[in-house]
C-alpha positions as CSV (number, residue, x, y, z in Angstrom):
1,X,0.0,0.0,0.0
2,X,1.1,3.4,-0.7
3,X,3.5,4.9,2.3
4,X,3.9,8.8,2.3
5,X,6.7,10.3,2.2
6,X,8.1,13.6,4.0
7,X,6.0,15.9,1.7
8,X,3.3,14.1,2.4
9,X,3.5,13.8,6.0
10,X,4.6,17.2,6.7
11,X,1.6,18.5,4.5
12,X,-1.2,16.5,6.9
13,X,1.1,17.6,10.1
14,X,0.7,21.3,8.5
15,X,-2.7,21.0,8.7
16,X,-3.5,19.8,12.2
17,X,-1.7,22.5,13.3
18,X,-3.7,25.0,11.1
19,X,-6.6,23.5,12.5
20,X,-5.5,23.4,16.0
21,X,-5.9,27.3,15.7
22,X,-8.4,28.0,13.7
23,X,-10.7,25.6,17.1
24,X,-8.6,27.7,19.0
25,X,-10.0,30.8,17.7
26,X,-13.4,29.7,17.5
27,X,-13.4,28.5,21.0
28,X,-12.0,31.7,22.2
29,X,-15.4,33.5,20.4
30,X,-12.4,35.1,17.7
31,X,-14.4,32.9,14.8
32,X,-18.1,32.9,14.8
33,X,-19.8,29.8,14.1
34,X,-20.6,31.3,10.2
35,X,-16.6,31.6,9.6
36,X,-15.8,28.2,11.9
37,X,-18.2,26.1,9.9
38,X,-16.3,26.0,6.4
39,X,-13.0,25.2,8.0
40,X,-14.6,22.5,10.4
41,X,-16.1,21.0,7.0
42,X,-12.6,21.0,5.0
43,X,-11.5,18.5,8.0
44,X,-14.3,16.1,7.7
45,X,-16.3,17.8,11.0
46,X,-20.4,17.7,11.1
47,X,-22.2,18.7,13.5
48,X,-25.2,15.9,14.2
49,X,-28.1,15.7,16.3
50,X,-26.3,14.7,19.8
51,X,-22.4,15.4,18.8
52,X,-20.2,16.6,16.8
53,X,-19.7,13.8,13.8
54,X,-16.1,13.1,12.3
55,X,-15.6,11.2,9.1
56,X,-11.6,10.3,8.4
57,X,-10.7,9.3,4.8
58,X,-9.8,5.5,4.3
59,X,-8.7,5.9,-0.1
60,X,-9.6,3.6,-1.9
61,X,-10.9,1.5,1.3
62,X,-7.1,0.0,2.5
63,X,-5.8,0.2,5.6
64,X,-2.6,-1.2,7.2
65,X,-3.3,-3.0,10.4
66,X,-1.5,-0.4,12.0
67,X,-4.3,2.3,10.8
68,X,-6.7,0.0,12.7
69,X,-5.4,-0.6,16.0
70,X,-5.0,3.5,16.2
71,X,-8.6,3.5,14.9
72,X,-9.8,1.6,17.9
73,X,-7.5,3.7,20.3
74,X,-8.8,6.6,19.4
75,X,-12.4,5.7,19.3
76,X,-11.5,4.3,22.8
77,X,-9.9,7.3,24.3
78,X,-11.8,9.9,23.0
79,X,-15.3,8.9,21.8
80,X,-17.3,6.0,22.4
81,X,-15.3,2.7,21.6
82,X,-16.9,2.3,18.2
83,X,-16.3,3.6,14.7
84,X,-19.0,3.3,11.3
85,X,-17.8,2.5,8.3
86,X,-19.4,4.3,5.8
87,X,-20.6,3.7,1.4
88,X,-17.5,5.6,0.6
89,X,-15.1,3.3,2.3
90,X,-14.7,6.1,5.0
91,X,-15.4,5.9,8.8
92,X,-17.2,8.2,11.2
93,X,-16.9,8.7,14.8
94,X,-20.0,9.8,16.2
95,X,-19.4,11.1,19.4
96,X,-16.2,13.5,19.8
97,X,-16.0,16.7,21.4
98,X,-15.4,19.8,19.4
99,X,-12.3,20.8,21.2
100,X,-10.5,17.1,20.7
101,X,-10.7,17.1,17.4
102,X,-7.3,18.5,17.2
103,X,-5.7,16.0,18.9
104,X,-7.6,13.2,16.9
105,X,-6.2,14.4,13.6
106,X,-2.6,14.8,15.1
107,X,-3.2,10.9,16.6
108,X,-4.1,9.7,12.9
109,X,-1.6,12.2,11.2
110,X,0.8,9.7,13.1
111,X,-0.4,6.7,10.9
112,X,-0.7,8.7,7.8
113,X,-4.4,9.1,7.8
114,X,-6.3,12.2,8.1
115,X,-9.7,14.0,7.2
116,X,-8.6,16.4,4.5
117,X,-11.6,17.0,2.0
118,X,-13.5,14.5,3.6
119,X,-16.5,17.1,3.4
120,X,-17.7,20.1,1.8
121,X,-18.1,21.0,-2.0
122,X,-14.8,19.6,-3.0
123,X,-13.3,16.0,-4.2
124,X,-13.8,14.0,-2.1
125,X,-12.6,10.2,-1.1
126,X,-11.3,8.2,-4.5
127,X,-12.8,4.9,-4.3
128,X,-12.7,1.3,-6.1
129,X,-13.1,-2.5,-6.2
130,X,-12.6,-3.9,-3.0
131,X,-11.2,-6.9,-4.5
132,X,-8.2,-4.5,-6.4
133,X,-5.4,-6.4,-6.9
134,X,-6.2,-10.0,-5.9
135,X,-9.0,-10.2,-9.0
136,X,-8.2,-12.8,-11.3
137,X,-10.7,-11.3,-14.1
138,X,-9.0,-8.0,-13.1
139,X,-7.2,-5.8,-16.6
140,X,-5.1,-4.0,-14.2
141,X,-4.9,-3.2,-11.0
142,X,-6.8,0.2,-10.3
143,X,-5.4,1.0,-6.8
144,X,-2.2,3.1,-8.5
145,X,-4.7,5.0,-10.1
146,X,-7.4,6.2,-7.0
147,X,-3.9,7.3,-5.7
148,X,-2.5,9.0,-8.6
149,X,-6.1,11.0,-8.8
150,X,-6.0,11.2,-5.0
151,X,-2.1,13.1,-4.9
152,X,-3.8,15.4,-8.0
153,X,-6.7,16.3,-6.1
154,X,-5.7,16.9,-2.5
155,X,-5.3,21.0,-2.0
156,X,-6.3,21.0,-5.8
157,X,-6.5,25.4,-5.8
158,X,-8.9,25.2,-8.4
159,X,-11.4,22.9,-6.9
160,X,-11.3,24.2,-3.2
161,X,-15.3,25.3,-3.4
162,X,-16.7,23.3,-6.1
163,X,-20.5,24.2,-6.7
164,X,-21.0,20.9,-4.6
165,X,-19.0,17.8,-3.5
166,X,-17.5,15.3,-5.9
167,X,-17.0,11.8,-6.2
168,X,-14.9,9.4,-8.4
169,X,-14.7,6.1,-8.4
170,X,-12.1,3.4,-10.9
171,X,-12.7,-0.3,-11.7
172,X,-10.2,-2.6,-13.7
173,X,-12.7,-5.2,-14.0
174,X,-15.8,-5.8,-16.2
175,X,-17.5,-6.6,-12.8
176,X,-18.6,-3.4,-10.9
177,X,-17.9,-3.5,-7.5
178,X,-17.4,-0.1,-6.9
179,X,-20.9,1.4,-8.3
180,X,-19.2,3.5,-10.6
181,X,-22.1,4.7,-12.7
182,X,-23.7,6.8,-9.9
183,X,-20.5,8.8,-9.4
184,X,-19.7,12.2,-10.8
185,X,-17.1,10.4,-12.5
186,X,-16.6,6.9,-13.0
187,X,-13.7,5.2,-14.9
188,X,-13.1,1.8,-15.9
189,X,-9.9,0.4,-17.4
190,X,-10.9,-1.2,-20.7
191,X,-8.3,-2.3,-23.3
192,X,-9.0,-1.1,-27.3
193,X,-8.8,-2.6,-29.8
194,X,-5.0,-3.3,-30.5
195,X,-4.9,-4.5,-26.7
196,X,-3.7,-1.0,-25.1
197,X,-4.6,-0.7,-21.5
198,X,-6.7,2.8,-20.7
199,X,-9.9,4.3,-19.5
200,X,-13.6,4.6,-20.5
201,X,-14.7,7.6,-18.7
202,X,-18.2,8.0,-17.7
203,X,-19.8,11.5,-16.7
204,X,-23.3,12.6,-14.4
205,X,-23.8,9.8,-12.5
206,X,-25.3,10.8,-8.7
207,X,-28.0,9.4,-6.1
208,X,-29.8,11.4,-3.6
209,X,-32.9,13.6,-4.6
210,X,-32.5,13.2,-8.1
211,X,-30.9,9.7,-8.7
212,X,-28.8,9.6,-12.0
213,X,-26.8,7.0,-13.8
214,X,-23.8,8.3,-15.3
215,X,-22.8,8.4,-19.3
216,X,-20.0,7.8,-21.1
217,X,-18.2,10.9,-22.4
218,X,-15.3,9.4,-23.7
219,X,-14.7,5.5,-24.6
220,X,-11.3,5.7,-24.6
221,X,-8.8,7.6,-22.6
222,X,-5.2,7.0,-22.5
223,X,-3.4,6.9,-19.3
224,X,-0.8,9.9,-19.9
225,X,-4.2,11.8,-20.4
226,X,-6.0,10.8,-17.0
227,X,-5.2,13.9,-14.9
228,X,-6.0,16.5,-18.0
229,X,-9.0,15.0,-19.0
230,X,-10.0,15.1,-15.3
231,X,-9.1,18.7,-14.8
232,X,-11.1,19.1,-18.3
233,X,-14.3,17.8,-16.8
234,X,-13.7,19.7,-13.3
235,X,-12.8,23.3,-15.3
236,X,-16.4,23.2,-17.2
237,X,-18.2,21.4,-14.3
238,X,-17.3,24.8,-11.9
239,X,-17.6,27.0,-15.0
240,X,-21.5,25.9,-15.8
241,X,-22.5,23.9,-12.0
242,X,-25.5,26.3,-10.3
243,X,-24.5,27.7,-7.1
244,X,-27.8,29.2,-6.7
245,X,-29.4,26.2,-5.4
246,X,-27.9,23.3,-3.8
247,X,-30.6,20.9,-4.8
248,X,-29.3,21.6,-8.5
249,X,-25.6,21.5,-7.8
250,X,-24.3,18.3,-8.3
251,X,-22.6,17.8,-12.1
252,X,-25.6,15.7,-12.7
253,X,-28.0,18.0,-13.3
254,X,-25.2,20.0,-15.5
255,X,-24.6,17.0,-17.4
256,X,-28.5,17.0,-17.6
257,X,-29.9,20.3,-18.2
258,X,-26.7,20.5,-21.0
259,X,-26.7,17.3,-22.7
260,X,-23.7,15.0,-22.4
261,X,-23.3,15.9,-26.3
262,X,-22.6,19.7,-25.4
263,X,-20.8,18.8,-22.2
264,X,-18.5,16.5,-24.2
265,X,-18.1,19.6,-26.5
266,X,-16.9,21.7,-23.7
267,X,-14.6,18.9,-22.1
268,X,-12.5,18.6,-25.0
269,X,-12.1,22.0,-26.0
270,X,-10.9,22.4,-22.7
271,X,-8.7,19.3,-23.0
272,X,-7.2,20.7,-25.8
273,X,-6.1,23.2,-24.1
274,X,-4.2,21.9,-21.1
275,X,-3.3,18.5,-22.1
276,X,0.6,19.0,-23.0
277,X,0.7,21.0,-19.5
278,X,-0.2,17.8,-17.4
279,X,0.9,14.5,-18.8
280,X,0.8,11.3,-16.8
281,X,4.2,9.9,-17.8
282,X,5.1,6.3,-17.2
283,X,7.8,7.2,-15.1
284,X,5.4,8.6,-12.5
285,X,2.8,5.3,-12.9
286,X,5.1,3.1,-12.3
287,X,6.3,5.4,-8.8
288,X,3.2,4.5,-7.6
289,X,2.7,1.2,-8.9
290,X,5.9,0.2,-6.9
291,X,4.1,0.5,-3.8
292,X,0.8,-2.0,-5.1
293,X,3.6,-4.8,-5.9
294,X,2.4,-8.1,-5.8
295,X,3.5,-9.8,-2.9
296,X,5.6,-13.2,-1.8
297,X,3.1,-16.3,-2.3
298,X,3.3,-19.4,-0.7
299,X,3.7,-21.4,-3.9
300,X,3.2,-24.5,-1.3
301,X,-0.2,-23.2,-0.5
302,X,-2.2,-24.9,-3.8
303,X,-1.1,-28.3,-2.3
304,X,-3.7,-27.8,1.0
305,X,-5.9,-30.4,1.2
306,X,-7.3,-29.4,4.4
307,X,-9.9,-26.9,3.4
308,X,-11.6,-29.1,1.9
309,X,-11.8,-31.7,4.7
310,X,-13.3,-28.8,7.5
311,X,-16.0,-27.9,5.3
312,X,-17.1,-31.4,5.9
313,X,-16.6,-31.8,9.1
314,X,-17.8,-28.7,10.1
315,X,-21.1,-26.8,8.8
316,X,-21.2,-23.3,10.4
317,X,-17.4,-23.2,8.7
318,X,-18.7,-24.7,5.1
319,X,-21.6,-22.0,5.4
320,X,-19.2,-19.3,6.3
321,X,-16.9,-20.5,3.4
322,X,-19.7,-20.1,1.1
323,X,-21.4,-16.9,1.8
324,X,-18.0,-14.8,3.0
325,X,-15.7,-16.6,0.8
326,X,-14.3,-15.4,-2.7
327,X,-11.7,-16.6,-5.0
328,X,-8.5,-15.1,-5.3
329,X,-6.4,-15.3,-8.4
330,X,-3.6,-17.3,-6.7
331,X,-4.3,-20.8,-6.7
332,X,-4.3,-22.1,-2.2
333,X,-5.6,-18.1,-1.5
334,X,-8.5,-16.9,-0.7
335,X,-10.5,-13.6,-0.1
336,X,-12.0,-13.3,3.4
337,X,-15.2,-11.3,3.8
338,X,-15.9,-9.7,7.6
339,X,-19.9,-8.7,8.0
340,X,-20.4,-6.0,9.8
341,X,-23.6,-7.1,9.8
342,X,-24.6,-9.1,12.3
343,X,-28.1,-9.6,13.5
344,X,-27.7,-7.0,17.2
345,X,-25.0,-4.2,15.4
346,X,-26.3,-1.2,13.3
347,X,-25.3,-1.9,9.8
348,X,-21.0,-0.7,9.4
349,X,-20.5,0.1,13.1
350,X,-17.5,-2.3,14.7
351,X,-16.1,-1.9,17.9
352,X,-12.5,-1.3,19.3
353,X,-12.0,-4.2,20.8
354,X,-13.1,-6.0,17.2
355,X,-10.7,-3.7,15.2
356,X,-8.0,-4.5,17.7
357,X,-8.8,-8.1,16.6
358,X,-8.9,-7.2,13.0
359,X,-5.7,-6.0,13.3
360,X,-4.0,-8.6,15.2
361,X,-5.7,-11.3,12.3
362,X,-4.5,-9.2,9.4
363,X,-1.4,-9.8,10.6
364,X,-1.8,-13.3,11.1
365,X,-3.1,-14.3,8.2
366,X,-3.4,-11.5,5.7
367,X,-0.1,-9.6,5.0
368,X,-1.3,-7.0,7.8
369,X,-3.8,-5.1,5.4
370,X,-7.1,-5.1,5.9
371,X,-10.1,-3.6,3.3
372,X,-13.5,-1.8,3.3
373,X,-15.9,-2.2,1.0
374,X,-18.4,0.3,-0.2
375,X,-21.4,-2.1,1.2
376,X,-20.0,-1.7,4.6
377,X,-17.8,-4.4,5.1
378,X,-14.4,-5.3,5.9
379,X,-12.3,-8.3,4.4
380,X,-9.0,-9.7,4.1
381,X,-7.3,-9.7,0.6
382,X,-4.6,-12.9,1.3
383,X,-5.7,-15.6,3.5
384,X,-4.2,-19.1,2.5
385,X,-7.2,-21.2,2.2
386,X,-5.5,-23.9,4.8
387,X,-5.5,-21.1,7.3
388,X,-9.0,-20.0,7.0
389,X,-10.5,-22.6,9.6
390,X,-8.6,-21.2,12.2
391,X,-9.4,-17.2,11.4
392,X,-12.6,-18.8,11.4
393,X,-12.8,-20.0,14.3
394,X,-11.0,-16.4,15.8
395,X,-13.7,-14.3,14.0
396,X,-16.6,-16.3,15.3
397,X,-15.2,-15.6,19.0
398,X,-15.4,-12.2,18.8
399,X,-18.6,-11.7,16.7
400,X,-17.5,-11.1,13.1
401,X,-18.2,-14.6,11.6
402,X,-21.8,-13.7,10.5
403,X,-22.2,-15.6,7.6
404,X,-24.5,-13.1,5.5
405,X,-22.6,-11.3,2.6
406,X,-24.9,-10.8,0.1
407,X,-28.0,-12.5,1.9
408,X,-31.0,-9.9,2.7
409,X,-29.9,-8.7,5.9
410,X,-26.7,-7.3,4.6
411,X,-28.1,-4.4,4.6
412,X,-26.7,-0.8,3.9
413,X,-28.1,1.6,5.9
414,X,-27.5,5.5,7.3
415,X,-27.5,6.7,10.5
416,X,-30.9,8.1,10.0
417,X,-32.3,10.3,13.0
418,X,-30.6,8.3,15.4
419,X,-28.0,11.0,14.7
420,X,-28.0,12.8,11.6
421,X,-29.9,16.1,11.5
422,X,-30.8,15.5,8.0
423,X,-32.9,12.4,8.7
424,X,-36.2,12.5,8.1
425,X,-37.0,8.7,9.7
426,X,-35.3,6.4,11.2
427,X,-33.3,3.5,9.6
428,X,-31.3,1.5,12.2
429,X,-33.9,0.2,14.1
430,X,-35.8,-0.8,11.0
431,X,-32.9,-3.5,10.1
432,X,-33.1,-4.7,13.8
433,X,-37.0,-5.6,13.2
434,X,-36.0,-6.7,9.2
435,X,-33.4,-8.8,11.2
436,X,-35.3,-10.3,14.0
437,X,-38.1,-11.1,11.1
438,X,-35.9,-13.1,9.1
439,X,-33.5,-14.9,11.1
440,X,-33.9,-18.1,9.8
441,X,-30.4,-18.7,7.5
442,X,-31.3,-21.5,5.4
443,X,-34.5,-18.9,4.8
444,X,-31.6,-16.2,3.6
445,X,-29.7,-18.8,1.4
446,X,-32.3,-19.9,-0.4
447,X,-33.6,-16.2,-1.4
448,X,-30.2,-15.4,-2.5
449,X,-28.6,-12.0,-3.6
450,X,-31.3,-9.3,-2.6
451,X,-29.9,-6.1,-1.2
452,X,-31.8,-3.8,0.7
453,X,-30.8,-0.6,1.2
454,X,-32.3,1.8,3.7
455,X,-32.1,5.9,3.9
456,X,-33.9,8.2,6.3
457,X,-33.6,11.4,3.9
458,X,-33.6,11.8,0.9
459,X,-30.0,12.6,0.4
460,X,-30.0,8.9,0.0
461,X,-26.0,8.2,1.6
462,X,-27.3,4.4,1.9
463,X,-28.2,4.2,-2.2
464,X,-31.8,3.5,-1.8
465,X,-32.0,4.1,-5.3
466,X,-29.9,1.4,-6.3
467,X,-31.1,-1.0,-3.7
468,X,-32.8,-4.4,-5.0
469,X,-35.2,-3.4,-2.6
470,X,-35.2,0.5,-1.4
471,X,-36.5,2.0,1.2
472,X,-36.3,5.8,1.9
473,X,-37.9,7.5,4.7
474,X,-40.3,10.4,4.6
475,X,-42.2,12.7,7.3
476,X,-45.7,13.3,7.2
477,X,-46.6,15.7,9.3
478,X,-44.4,14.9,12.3
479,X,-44.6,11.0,11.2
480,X,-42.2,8.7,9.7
481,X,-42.8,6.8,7.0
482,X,-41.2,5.2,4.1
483,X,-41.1,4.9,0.2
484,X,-40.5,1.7,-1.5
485,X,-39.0,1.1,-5.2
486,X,-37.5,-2.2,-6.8
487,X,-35.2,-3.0,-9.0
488,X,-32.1,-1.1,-8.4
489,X,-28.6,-2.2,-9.1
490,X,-25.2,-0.2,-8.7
491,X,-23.1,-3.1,-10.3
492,X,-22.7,-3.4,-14.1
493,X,-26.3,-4.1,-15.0
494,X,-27.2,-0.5,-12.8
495,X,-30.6,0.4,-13.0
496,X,-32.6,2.7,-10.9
497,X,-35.4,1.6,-8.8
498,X,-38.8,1.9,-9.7
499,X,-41.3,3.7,-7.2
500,X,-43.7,0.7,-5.8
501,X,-46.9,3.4,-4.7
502,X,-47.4,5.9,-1.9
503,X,-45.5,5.6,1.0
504,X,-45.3,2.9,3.7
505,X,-46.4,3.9,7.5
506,X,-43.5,2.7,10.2
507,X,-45.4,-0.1,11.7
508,X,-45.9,-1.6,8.0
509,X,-42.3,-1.8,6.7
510,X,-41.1,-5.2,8.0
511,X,-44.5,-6.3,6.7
512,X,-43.9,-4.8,3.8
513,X,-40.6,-6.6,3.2
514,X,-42.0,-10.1,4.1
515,X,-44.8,-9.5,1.1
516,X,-42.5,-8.3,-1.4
517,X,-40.4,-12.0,-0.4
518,X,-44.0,-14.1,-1.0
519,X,-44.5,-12.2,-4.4
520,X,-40.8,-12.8,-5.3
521,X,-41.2,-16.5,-4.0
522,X,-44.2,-17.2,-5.8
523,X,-43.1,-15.3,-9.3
524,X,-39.6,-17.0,-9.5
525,X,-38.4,-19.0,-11.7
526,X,-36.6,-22.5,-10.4
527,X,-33.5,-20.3,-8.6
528,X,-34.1,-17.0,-10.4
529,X,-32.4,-14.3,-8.1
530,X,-35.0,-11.2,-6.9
531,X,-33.4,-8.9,-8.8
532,X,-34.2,-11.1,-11.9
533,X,-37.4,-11.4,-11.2
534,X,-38.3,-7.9,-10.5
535,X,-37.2,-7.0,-14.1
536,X,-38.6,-10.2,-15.4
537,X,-42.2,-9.1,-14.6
538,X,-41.9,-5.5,-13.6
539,X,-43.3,-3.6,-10.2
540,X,-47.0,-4.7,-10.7
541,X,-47.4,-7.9,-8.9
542,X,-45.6,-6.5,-6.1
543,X,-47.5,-3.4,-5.7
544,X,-50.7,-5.3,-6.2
545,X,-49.5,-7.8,-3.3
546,X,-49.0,-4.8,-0.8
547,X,-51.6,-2.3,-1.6
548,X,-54.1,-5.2,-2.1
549,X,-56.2,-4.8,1.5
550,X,-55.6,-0.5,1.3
């Protein structure tokens, strides 16, 4: 993983000190909260319904195992003992005080992490495949990449106050795992057609109130051209994105009320004119390619035979295997899925004393790295499949064995009004009913792949939009209740949910869910998946099913 060097480091020390003053200053009454709140926001600091919230970047979703025992220090010492990984491969602690943040920063400066552009109308976190790296359908490796676009875009002078925030994600696989097409900007490495690696950029994408996929500006992009052809895209974005209203802001409705024709117009005459002033040279990919080497495998490992032998001896480890297990593209490897999902835990939250354990295992058995993904999850990239019975066994100790990746309770979900002042509804205690409703695992298994996905405003940070099933909260006059579509994907197939009918009182969701199951279960075809289904024979049944006594 990439290792800063002394610019680096003395540019995130530079700016705990900077912000050491500025809280200074504003605790001293020298900055009213109007000036304080831009500078809090450049350092990743909300303000939430019971605390102060602070979100600290995690690029491109890898941490050393380092990173995560300080994680769990600090949430010890100065919040809480917990931490929530967050859709953007981010985490959030929910309860510091205003006048430690300081002090936070400096204790993660110290493990080269930090909060920079973590918030506000800037770019933010670069994210990508969780599975970077270790994929054998994988073109190339798209880690080098996030962090080429993430040295560009750090202090970028230009894009300081964007008209609103903006995300990019990179793939290097035909498989999407990073939901690429509901970024600002997604780009996939592709090869053309004489077998030259580069990138198929895709413009516009966005959730929230008005749910967009992105399209494809340019088909092919050469990798010397990466960081112009970005800076192209960001020059007419915050030369034509409204400032006037912050509903309209997002380069989705640019790309919208423009055309992606004109906007492409505009992107390349602007190309044209700073391309020869910012050239990726191969000299500079291959710096940071050196630190995404490929590392020392066991070449004794493809001669295990005892993987094989546990799953038959034990079933809560062949279950496990299959739900949380993925190929890796060394023969005797493995990729190691963590849920942070389990049945009593609000979707993405972990505790310090699990991260110390995440650590301590990384170490153990995955080359001391450990990964988010943008579902909320954490995994290890390198786990020799003879070794995996015994991190088994160490996970399901401590609580982090549930075997649910991709079943219906891996649910994404926000904070809703449990702590975000945005919230309309709640969303964490609907997974605990959703949960306690369908607890039954051979139940899951048999459904298959269904992700729900669960907002309480309609900034949508859980993906509603994109969720198999959806499910976004609304108020009614003082009351909470919640939208339904179906259909949604953010993988390669993405699609945006269709709206079921009028909205859902509280009482009625987990109903709700249980009758869209019954349709799905009676519709199916002989192990059809839901999402399948739904596009198979459209909203109707369903919304027949639950509007049929109202």
């Amino acid at each position: 993983m990439y290792q800063y060097d002394k610019h680096d480091q003395a540019m995130i020390d530079q700016r705990v000190v900077q912000y050491r003053d500025q809280t200074r200053r504003f605790l001293a009454g020298e900055l009213t909260e109007e000036q304080f709140r831009p500078l809090r926001l450049m350092n990743g600091l909300y303000v939430q319904i019971h605390a102060p919230m602070l979100r600290m970047a995690v690029p491109y979703g890898l941490m050393s195992s380092t990173q995560v025992r300080k994680i769990a220090d600090v949430s010890r010492r100065y919040d809480k003992g917990y931490v929530h990984f967050t859709t953007r491969t981010n985490f959030q602690l929910n309860w510091p005080t205003l006048e430690s943040v300081p002090d936070i920063l400096a204790e993660f400066a110290s493990v080269q992490m930090h909060a920079i552009q973590s918030s506000g109308n800037c770019i933010r976190n670069t994210t990508s495949d969780q599975l970077a790296g270790v994929n054998a359908d994988e073109i190339e490796d798209p880690r080098p990449y996030c962090e080429i676009i993430r040295q560009w875009s750090t202090f970028h002078p230009e894009f300081a106050y964007l008209p609103r925030k903006f995300k990019i994600a990179v793939i290097g696989s035909e498989e999407d795992r990073a939901a690429t097409r509901v970024h600002d900007i997604g780009l996939h490495l592709v090869k053309n057609h004489e077998g030259v690696v580069g990138f198929e950029v895709l413009v516009g994408g966005g959730l929230g109130r008005t749910p967009i996929l992105g399209q494809q500006i340019r088909p092919f992009l050469e990798k010397k051209d990466l960081l112009s052809y970005l800076e192209a895209i960001l020059r007419v974005y915050n030369r034509l994105g409204r400032r006037d209203n912050k509903y309209k802001a997002r380069i989705k409705i640019t790309v919208r009320e423009h055309g992606i024709n004109h906007i492409r117009e505009l992107v390349e005459a602007e190309w044209v004119q700073i391309r020869e002033q910012l050239l990726l040279d191969d000299k500079e990919i291959d710096r940071v390619k050196n630190y995404f080497t490929e590392p020392s495998y066991d070449a004794e490992a493809a001669s295990d035979e005892s993987f094989a032998k546990m799953q038959t001896e034990d079933a809560g480890f062949a279950q496990w295997i299959k739900q949380n297990i993925v190929d890796h593209k060394v023969t005797g490897y493995k990729i190691a899925y963590i849920s942070l999902k389990a049945p009593d835990v609000p979707p993405g939250d972990i505790s310090a004393e699990q991260l110390d354990i995440v650590a301590d295992l990384a170490d153990k058995f995955s080359l001391g790295e450990v990964r988010v993904s943008h579902n909320q999850n954490l995994l290890f990239s390198d786990v020799k499949q003879s070794e995996l019975y015994a991190l088994w066994l160490r996970l399901k100790e401590k609580g982090l064995a549930t075997a649910n990746i991709n079943t219906m309770t891996d649910i994404i979900c926000c904070p809703g009004l449990d702590f975000c002042g945005l919230a309309n509804a709640t969303s964490i205690p609907l997974v605990k009913e959703i949960n306690e409703r369908f607890n039954d695992l051979d139940y899951l298994y048999d459904l298959g792949d269904i992700k729900i996905k669960i907002s309480g405003c309609m900034n949508g940070c859980a993906h509603q939009s994109v969720g198999h099933i959806g499910i976004l909260g609304v108020d009614k006059k003082g009351e909470e209740w919640y939208q339904f579509t179906l259909g949604g994907s953010s993988e390669a197939d993405a699609s945006l949910g269709e709206r079921l009918g009028r909205a859902i009182p509280k009482d009625q969701v987990v109903d709700t869910v249980e009758t869209l199951l019954e349709v799905f279960k009676d519709k199916r075809h002989e192990d059809e998946l839901f999402l399948a289904t739904v596009r198979r024979v459209g909203v109707d049944p369903f919304k027949e099913r639950v509007y049929a006594d109202n």
